[in-house]
N, C-alpha and C positions, 0 to 999 in steps of 0.2 A: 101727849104724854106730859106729867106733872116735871117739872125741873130737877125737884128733891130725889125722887127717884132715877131720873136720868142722870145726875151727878155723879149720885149715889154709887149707881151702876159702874160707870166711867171708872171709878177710881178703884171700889172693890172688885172690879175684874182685871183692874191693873195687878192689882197685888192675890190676884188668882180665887177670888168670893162665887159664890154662887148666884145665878139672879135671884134666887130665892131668899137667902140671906139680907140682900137690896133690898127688896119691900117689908121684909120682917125690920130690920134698922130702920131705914126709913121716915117714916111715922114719928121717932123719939129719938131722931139725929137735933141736938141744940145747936150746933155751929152751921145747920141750913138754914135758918133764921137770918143769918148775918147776910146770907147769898140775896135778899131781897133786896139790901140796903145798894148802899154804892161798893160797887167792886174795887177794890182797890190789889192791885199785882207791885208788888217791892221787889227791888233787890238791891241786895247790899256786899261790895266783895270789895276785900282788904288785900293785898300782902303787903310785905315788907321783911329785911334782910339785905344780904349780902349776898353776891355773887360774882363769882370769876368763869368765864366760858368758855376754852378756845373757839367752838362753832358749834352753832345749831344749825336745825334741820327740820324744816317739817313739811311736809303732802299730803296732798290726798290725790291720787291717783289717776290713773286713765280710766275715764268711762265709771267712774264710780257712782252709785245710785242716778243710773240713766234711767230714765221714766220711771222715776218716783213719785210717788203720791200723796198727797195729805201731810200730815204735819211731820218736818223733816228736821229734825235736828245736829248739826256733825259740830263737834269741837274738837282741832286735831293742836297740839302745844308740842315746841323743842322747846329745850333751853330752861331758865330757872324765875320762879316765882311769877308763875302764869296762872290768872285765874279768869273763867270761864262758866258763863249758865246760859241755860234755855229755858223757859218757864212761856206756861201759855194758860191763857181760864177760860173755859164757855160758862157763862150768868146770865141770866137776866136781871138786870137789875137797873133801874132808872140814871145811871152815872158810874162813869166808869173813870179810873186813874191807873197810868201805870207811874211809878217811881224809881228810876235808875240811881244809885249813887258807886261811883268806882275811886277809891284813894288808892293810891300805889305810894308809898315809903321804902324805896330801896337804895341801896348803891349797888352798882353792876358797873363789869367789863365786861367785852369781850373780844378777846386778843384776836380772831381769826375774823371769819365771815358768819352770818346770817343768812340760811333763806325761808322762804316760807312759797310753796307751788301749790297749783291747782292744776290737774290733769288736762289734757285736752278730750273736751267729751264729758268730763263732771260736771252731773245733774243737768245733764243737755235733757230734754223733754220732758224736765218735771215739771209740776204742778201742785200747790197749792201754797202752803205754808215752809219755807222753806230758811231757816237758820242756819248760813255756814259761821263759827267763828275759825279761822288759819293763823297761827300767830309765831315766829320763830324769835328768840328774843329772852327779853330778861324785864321782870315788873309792868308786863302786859296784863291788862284787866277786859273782857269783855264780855258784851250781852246782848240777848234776844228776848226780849219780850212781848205778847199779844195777848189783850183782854178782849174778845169777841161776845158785844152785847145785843 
């Protein structure tokens, strides 16, 4: 199978497209052109502010996505000016790059306690690609990223 079309596919059945639709675009998509070159996967996540907290809180639970499969993404956030992405690309393409950059600018308290849990038994016999970010807190930034070439 051609790439252009398999991309294609990928995305416009993300946002609910026909396959039939994929191979009529296809053909006269100008930004699969770029997919030959070097893959390049960014991210960029900012906050900043102010925050006062008495207590956060965050889980994920017992036995949550137990025998999950294939690409898994979970971002679970308490508390204030948390930011959070999962981002993932299949290309072919001769070079691949991924680019993290994370700034946090904030001032934060918080008067009480913090937690952040993971279940006992979450994502016990999964399998493949698998993203947790947990974060309880104030001016937490984080990220997953995977360029599969």
């Amino acid at each position: 199978m051609k790439l252009r079309p398999l991309l294609s596919l990928l995305v416009l059945l993300a946002v609910g497209a026909s396959p039939a639709l994929v191979y009529a675009l296809a053909p006269t998509d100008p930004d699969a052109a770029a997919l030959f070159d070097t893959t390049r996967l960014s991210t960029a996540q900012q906050t900043g502010g102010t925050a006062t907290l008495p207590t956060s809180s965050a889980s994920v639970g017992a036995d949550v996505l137990r025998g999950a499969t294939g690409n898994v993404g979970v971002n679970v956030a308490a508390g204030a000016l948390n930011v959070q992405a999962n981002q993932i690309a299949l290309a072919v393409s001769p070079a691949a790059d991924i680019e993290t950059r994370q700034d946090a600018h904030a001032s934060a308290s918080i008067t009480g306690s913090g937690h952040a849990t993971l279940g006992a038994g979450a994502l016990s016999h999964a399998s493949g690609n698998i993203g947790l970010n947990l974060v309880s807190g104030a001016a937490n930034a984080q990220s997953n990223a995977l360029v599969i070439h």
